[in-house]
DSSP file (Angstrom, degrees, kcal/mol; ACC not computed):
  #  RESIDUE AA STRUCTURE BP1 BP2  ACC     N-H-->O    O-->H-N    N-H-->O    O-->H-N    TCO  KAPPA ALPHA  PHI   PSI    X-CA   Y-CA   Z-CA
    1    1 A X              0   0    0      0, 0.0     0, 0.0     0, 0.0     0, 0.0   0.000 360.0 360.0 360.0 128.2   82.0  102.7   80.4
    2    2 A X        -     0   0    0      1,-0.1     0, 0.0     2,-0.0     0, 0.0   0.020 360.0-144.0 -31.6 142.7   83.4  101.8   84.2
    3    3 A X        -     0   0    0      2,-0.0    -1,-0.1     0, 0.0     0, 0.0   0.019   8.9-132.7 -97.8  32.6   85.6  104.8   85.5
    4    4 A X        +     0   0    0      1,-0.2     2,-0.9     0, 0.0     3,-0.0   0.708  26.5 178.4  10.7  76.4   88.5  104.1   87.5
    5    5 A X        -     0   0    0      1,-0.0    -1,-0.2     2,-0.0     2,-0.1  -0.114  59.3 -36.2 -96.3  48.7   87.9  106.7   90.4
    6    6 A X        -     0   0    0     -2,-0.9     2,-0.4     3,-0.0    47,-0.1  -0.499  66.6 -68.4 133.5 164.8   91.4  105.5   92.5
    7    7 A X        -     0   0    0     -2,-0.1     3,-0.1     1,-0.1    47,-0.1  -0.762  36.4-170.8 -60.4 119.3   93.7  103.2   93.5
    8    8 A X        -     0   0    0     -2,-0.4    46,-0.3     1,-0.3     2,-0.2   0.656  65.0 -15.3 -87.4  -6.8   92.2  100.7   96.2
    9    9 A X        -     0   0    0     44,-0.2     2,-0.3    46,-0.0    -1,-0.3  -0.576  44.9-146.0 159.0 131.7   95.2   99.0   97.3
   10   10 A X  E     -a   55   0A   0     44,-1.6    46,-2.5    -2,-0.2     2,-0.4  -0.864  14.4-158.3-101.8 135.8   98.8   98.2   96.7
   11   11 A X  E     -a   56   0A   0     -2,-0.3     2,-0.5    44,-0.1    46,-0.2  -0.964  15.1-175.5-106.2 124.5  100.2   94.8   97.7
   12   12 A X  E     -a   57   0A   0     44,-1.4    46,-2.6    -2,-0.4     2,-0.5  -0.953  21.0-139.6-129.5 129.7  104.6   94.8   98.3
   13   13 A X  E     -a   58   0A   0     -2,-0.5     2,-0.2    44,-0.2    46,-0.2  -0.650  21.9-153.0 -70.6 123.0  106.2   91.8   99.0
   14   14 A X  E     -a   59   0A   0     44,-2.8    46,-3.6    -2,-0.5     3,-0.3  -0.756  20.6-144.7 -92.4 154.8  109.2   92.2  101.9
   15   15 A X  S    S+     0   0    0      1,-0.4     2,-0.6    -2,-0.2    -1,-0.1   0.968 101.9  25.4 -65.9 -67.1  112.5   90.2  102.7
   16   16 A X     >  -     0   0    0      1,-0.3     4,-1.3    43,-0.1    -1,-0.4  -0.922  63.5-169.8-118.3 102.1  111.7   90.9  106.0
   17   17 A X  H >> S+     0   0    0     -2,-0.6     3,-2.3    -3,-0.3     4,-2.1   0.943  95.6  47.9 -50.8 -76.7  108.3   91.7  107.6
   18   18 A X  H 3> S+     0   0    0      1,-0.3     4,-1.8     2,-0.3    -1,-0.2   0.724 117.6  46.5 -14.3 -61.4  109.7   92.8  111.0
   19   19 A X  H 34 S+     0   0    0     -3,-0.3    -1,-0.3     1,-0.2     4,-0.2   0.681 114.8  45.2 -46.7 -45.1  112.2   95.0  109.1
   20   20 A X  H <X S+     0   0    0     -3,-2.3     4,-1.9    -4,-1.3    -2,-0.3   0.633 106.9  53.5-100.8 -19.3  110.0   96.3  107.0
   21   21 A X  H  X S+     0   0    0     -4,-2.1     4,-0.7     2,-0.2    -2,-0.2   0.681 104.4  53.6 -94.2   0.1  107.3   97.1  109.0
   22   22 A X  H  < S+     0   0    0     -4,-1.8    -2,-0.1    -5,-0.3    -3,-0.1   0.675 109.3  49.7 -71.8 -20.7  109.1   99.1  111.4
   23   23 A X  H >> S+     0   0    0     -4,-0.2     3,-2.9     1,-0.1     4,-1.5   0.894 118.1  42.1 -88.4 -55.2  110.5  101.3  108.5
   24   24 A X  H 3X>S+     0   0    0     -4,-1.9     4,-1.1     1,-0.2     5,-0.6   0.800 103.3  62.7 -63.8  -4.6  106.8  101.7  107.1
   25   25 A X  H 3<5S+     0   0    0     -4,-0.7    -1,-0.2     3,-0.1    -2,-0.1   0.477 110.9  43.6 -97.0  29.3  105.1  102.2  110.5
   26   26 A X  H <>5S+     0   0    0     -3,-2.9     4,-1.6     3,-0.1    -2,-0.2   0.794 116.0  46.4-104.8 -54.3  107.4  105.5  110.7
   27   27 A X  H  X5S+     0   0    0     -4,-1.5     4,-2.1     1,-0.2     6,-0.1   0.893 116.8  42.9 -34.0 -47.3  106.8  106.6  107.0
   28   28 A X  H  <>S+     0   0    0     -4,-1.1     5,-1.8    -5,-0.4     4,-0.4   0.989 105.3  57.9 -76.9 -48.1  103.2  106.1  107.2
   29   29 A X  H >4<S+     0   0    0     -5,-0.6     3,-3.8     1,-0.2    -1,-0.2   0.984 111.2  53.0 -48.6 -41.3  102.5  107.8  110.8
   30   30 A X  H 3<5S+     0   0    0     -4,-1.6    -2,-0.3     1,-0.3    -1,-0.2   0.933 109.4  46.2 -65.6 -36.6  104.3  111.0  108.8
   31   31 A X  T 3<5S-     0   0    0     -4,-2.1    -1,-0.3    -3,-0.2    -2,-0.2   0.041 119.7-108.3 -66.8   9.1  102.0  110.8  106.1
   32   32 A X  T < 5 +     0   0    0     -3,-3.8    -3,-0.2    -4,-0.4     2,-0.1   0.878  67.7 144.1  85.8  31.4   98.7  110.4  108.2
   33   33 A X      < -     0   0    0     -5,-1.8     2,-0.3    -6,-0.1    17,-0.2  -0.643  39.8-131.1-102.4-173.6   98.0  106.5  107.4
   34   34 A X  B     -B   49   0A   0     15,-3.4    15,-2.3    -2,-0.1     2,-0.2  -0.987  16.9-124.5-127.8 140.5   96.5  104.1  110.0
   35   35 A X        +     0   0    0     -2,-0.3     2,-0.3    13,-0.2    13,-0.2  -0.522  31.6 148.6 -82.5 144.7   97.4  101.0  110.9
   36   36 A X        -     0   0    0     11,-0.4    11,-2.6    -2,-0.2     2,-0.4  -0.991  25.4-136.9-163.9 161.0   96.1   97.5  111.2
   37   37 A X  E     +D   46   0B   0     -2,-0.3     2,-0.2     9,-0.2     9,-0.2  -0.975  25.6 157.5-143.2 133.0   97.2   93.8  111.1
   38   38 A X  E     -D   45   0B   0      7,-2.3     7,-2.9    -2,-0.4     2,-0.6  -0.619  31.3-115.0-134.0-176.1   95.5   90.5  109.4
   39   39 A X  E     -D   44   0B   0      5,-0.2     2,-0.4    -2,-0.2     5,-0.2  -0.924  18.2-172.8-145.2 120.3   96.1   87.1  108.2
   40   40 A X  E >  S-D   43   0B   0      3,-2.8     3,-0.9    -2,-0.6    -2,-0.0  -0.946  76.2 -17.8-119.5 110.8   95.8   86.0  104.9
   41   41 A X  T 3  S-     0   0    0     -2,-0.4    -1,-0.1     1,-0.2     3,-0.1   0.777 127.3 -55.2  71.8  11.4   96.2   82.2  104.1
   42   42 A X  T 3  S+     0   0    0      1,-0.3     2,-0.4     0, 0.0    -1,-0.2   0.215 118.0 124.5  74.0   6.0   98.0   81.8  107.4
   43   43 A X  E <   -D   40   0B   0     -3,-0.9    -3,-2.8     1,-0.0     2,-0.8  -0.760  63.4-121.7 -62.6 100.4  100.3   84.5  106.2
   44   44 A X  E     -D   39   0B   0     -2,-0.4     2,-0.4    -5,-0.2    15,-0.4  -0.500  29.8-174.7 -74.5 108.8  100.8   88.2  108.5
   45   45 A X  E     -D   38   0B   0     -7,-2.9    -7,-2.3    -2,-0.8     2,-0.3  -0.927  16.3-151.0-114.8 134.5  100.0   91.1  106.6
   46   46 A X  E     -D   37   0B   0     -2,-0.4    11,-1.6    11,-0.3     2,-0.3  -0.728  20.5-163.5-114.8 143.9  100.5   94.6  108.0
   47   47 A X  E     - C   0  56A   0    -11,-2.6     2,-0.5    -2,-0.3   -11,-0.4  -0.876  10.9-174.3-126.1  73.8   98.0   96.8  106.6
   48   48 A X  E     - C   0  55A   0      7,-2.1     7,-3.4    -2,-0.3     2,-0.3  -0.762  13.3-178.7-129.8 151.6   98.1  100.6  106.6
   49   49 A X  E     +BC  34  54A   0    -15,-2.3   -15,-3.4    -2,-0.5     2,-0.3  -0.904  22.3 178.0-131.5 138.1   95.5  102.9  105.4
   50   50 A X        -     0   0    0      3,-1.7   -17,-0.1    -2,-0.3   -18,-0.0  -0.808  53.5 -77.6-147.3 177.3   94.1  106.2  104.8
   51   51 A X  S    S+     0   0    0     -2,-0.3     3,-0.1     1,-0.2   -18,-0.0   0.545 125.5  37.7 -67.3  -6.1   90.8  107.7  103.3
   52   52 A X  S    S-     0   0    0      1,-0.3     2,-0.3   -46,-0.0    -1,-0.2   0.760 125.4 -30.6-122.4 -17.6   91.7  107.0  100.0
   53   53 A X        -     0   0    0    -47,-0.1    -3,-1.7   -45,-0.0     2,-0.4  -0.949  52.1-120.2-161.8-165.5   93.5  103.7   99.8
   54   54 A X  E     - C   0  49A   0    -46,-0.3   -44,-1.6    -2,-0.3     2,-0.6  -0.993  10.3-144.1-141.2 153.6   95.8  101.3  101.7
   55   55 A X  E     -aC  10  48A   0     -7,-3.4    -7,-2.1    -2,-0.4     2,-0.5  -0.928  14.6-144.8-126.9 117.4   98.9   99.9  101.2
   56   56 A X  E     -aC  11  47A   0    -46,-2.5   -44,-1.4    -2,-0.6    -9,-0.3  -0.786  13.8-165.7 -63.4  83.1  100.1   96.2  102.2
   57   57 A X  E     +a   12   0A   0    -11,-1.6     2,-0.3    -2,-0.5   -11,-0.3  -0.293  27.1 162.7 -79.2 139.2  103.4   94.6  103.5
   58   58 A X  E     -a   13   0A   0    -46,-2.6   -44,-2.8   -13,-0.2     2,-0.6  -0.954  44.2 -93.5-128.3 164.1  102.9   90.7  102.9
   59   59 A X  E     -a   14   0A   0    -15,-0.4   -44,-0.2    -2,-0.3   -46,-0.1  -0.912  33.6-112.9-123.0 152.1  106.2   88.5  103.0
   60   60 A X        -     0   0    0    -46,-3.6   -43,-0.1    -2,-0.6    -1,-0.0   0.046  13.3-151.0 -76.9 140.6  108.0   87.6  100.2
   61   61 A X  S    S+     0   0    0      1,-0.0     2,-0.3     3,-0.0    -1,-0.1   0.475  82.7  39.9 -91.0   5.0  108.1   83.8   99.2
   62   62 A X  S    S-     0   0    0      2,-0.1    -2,-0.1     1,-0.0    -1,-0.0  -0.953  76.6-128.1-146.6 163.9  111.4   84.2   97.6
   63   63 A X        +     0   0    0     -2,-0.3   -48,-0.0     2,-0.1    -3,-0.0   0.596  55.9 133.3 -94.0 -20.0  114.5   85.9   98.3
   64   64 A X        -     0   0    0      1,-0.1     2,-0.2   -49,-0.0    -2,-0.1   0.097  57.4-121.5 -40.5 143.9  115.1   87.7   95.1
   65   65 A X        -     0   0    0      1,-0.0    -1,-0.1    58,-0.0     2,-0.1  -0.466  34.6-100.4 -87.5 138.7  116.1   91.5   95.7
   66   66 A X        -     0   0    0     56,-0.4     2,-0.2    -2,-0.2     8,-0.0  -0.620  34.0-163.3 -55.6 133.4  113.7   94.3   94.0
   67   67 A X    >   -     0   0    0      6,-0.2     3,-4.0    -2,-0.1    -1,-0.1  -0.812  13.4-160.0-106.9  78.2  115.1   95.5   91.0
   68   68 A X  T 3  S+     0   0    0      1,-0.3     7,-0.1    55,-0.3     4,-0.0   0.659  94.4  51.9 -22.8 -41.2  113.5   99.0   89.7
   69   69 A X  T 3  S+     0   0    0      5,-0.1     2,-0.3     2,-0.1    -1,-0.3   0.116  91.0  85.3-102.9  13.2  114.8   98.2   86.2
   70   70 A X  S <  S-     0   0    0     -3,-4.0    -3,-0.0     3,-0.3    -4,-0.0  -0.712 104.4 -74.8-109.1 175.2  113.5   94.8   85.7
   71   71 A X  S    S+     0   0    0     -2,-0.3     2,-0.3     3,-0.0    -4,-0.1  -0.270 104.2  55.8 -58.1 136.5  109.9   94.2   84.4
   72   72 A X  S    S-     0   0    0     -3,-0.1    -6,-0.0    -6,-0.0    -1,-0.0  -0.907 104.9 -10.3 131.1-177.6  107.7   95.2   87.5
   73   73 A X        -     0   0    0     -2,-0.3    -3,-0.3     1,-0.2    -6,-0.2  -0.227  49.4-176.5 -52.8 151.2  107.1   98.2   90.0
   74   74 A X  S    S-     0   0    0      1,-0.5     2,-0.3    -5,-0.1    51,-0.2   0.411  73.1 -41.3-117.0 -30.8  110.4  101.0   89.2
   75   75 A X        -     0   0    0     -7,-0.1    -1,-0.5    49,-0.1     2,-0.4  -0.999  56.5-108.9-175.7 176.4  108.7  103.0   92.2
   76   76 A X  E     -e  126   0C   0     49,-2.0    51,-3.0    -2,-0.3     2,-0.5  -0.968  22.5-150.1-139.1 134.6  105.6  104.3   93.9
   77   77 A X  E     -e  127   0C   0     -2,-0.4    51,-0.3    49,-0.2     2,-0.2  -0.915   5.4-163.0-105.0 130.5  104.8  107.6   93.9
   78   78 A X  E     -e  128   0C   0     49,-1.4    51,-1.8    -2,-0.5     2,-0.5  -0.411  17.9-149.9-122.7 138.3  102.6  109.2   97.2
   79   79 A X  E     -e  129   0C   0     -2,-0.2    51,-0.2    49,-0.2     2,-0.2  -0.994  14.8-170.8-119.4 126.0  101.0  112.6   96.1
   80   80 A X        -     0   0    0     49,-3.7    51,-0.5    -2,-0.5    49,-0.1  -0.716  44.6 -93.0-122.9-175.2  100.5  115.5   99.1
   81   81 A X  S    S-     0   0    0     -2,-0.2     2,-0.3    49,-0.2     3,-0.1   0.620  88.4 -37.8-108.0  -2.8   98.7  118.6   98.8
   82   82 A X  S  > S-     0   0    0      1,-0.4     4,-1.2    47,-0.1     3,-0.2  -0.950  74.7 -66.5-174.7-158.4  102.1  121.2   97.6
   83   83 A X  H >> S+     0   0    0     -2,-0.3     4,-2.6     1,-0.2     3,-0.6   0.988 123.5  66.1 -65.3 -63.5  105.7  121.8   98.3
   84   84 A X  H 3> S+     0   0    0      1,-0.3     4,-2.4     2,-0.2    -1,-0.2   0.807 107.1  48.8 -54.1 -33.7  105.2  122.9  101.9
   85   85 A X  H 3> S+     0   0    0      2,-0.2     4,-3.7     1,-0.2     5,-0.3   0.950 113.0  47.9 -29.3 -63.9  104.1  119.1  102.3
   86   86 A X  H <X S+     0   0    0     -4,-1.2     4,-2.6    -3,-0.6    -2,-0.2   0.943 110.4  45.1 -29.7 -59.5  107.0  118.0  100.6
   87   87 A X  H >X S+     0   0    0     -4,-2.6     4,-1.6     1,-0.2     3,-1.0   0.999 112.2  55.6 -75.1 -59.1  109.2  119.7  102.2
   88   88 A X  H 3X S+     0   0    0     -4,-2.4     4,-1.5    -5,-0.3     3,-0.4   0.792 112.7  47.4 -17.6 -61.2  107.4  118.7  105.9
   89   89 A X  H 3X S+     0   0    0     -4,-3.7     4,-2.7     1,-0.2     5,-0.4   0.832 103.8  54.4 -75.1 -18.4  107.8  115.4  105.1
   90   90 A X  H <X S+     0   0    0     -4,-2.6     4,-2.3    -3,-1.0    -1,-0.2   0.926 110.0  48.9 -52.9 -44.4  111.1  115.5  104.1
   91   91 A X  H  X S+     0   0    0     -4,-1.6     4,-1.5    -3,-0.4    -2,-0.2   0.753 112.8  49.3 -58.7 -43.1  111.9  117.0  107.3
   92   92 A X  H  < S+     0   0    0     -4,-1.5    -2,-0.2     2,-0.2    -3,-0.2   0.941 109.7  48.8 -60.0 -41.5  109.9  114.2  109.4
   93   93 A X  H >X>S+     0   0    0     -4,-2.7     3,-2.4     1,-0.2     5,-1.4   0.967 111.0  49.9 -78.3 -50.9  111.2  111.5  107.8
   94   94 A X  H 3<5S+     0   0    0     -4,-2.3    -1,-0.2    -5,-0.4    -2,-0.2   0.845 106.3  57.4 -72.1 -17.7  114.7  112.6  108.2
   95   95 A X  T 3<5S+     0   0    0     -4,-1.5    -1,-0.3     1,-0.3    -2,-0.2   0.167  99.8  55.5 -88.1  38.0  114.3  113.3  111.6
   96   96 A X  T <45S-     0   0    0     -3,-2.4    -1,-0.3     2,-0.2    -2,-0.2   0.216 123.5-105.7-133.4  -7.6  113.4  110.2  112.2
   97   97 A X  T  <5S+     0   0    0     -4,-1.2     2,-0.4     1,-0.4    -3,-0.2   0.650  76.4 129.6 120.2  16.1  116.5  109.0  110.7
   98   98 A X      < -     0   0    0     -5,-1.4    -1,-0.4    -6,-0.1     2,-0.2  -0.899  64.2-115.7-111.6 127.4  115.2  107.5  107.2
   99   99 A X        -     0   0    0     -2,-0.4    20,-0.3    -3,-0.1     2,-0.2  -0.546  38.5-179.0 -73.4 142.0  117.4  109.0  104.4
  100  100 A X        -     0   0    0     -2,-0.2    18,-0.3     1,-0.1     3,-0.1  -0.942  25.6-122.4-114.8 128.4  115.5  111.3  101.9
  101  101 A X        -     0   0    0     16,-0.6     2,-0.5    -2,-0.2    -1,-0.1   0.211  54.1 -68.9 -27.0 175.6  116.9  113.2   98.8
  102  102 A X        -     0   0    0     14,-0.0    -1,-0.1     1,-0.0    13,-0.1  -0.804  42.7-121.4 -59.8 117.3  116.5  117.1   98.7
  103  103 A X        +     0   0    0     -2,-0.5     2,-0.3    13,-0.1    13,-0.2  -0.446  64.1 138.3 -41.7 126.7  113.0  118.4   98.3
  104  104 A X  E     -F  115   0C   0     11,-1.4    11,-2.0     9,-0.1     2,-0.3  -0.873  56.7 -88.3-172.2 152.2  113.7  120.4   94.9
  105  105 A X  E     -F  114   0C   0     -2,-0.3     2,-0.5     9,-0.2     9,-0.2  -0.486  18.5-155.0 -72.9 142.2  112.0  120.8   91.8
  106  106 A X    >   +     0   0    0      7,-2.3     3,-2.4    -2,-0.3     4,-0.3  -0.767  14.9 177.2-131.0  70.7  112.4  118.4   88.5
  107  107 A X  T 3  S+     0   0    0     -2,-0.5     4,-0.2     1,-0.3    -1,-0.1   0.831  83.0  70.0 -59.4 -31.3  111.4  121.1   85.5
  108  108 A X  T 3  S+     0   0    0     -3,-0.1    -1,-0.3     2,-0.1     3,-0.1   0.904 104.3  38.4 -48.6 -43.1  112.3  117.8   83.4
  109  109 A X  S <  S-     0   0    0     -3,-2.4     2,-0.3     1,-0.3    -2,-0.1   0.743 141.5 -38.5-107.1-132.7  109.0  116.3   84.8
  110  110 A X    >   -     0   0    0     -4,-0.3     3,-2.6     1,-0.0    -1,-0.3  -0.786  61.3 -98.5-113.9 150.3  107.0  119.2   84.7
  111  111 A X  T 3  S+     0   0    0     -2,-0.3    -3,-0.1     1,-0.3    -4,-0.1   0.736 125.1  27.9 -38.7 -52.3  107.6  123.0   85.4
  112  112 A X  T 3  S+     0   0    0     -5,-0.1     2,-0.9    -6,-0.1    -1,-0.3   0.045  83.0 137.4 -89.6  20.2  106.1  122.8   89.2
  113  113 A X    <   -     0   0    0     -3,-2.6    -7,-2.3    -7,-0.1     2,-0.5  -0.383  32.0-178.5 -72.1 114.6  107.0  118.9   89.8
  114  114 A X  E     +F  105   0C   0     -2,-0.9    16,-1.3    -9,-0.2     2,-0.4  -0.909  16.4 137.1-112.1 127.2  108.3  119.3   93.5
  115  115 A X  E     -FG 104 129C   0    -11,-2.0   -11,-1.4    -2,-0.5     2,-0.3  -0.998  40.1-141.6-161.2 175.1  109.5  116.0   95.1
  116  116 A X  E     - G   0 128C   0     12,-3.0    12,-1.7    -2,-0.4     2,-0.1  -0.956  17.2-141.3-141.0 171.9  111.9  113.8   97.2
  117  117 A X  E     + G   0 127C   0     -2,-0.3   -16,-0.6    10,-0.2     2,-0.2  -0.335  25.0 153.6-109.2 157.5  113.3  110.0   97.0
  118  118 A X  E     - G   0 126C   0      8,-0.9     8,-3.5   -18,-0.3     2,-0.2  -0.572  29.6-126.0-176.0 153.6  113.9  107.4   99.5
  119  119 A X  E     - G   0 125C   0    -20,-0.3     6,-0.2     6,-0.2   -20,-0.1  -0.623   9.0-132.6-102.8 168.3  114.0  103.8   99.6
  120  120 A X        -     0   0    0      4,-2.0     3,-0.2    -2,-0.2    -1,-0.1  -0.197  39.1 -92.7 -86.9-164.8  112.5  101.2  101.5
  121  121 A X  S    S+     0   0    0      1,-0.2    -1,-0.1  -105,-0.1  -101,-0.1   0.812 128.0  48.3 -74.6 -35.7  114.5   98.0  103.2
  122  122 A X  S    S-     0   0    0    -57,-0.0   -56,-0.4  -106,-0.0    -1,-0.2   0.033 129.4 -99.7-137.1  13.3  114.1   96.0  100.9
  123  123 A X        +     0   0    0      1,-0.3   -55,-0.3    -3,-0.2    -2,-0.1   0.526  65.8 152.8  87.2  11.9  115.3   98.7   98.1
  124  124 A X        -     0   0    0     -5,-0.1    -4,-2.0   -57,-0.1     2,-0.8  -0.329  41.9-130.7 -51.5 140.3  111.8   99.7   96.9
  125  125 A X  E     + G   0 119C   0    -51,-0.2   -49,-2.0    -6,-0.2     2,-0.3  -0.815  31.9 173.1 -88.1 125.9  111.9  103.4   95.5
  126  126 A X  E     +eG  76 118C   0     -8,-3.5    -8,-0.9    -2,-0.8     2,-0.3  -0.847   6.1 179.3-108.6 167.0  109.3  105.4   96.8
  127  127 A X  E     -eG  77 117C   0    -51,-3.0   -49,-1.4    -2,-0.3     2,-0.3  -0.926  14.4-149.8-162.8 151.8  108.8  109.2   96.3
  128  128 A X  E     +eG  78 116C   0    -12,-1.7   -12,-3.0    -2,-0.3     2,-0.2  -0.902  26.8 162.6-109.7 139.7  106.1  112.0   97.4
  129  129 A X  E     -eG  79 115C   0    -51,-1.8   -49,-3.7    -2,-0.3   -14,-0.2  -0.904  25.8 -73.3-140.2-166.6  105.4  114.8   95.4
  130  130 A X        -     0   0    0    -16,-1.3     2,-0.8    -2,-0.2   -49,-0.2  -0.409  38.6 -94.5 -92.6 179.8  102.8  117.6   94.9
  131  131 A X        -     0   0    0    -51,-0.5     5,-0.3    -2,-0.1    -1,-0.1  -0.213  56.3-161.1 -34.4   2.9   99.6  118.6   93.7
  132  132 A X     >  -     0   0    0     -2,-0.8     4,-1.4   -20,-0.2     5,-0.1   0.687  20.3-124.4 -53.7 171.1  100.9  119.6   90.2
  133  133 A X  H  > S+     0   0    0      2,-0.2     4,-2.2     1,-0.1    -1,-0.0   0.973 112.3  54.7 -42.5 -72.3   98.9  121.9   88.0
  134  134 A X  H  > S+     0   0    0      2,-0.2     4,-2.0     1,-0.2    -1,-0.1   0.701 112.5  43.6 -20.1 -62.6   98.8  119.8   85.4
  135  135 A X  H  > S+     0   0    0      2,-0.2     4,-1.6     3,-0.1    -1,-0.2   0.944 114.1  46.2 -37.3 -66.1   97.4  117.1   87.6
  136  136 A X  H  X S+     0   0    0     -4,-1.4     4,-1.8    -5,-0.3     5,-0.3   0.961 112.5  51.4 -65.5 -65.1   94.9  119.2   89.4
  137  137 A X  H  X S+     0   0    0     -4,-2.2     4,-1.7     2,-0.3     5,-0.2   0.754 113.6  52.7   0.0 -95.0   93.8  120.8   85.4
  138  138 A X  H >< S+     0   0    0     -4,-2.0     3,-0.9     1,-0.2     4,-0.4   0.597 116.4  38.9 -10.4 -90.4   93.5  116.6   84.6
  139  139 A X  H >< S+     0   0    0     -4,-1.6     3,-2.4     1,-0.2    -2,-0.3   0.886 121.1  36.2 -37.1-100.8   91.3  116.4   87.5
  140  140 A X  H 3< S+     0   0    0     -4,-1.8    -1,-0.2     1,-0.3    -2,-0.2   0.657 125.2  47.1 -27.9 -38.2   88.9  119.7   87.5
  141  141 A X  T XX S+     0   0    0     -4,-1.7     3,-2.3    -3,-0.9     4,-0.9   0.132  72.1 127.4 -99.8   2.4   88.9  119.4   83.6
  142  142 A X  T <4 S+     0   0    0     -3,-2.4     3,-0.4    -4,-0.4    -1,-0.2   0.669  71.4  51.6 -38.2 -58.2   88.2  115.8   83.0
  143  143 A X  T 34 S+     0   0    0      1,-0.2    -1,-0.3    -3,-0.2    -2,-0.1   0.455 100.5  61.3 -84.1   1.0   85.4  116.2   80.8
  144  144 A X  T <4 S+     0   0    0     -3,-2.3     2,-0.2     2,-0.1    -1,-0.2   0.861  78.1 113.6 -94.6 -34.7   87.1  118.7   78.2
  145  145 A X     <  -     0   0    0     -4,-0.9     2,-0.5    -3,-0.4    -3,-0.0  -0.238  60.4-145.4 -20.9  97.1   89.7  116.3   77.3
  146  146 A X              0   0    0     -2,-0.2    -1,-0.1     1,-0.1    -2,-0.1  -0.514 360.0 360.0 -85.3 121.6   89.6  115.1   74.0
  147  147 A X              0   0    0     -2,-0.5    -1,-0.1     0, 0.0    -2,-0.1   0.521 360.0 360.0 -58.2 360.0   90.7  111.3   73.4
């Protein structure tokens, strides 16, 4: 049976490319992606990337506003390697002027689930968290897993 080994790439539709790629090419520098720009279908798409996947602004062909709670994305979550990540980026990104929640732990989610919120322009949720155990277990332990 195929394996899934990752995500290869997220496509998000923006109001406003301009808008929206100035807010991601601040996020993304703080999280280590790289950047790059194409055309698809006579269409600008800004393109940013790291060693394990990339993620796409295209713009949106309609106006409608993102709604977490309608059928569709509710948020995209960014993984780093523990809290002192977290908390780093929490610290970059607000000193660069992009509101973040508090870095704090969410024992509702799992005992060690460390994370923080922010949105994008165009009201996407995003959130980084850690490594969890749990995760890492998932990972290391793959084959012990009973279906």
């Amino acid at each position: 049976m195929p394996e899934v080994i990752g995500i290869d790439h997220i496509y998000i539709t923006v109001s406003n490319l301009e808008r929206s790629e100035a807010f991601y090419d601040v996020v993304m520098k703080v999280l280590g992606f790289h950047k790059s720009q194409f055309q698809l279908n006579g269409e600008p798409h800004i393109h940013y990337f790291n060693r394990h996947f990339s993620y796409v602004l295209r713009p949106a062909r309609n106006a409608d506003a993102h709604n977490p709670y309608a059928p569709g994305l509710h948020h995209f979550c960014l993984r780093v390697e523990g809290e002192n990540e977290v908390n780093e980026a929490a610290r970059r990104l607000t000193d660069l002027n992009i509101s973040v929640s508090d870095p704090r732990h969410y024992p509702e989610y799992a005992p060690d689930y460390f994370a923080i919120y922010f949105s994008d322009p165009d009201g996407l949720r995003l959130e980084i968290t850690n490594y969890r155990q749990e995760r890492r277990q998932r990972h290391d332990d793959w084959d012990w897993i009973e279906s």
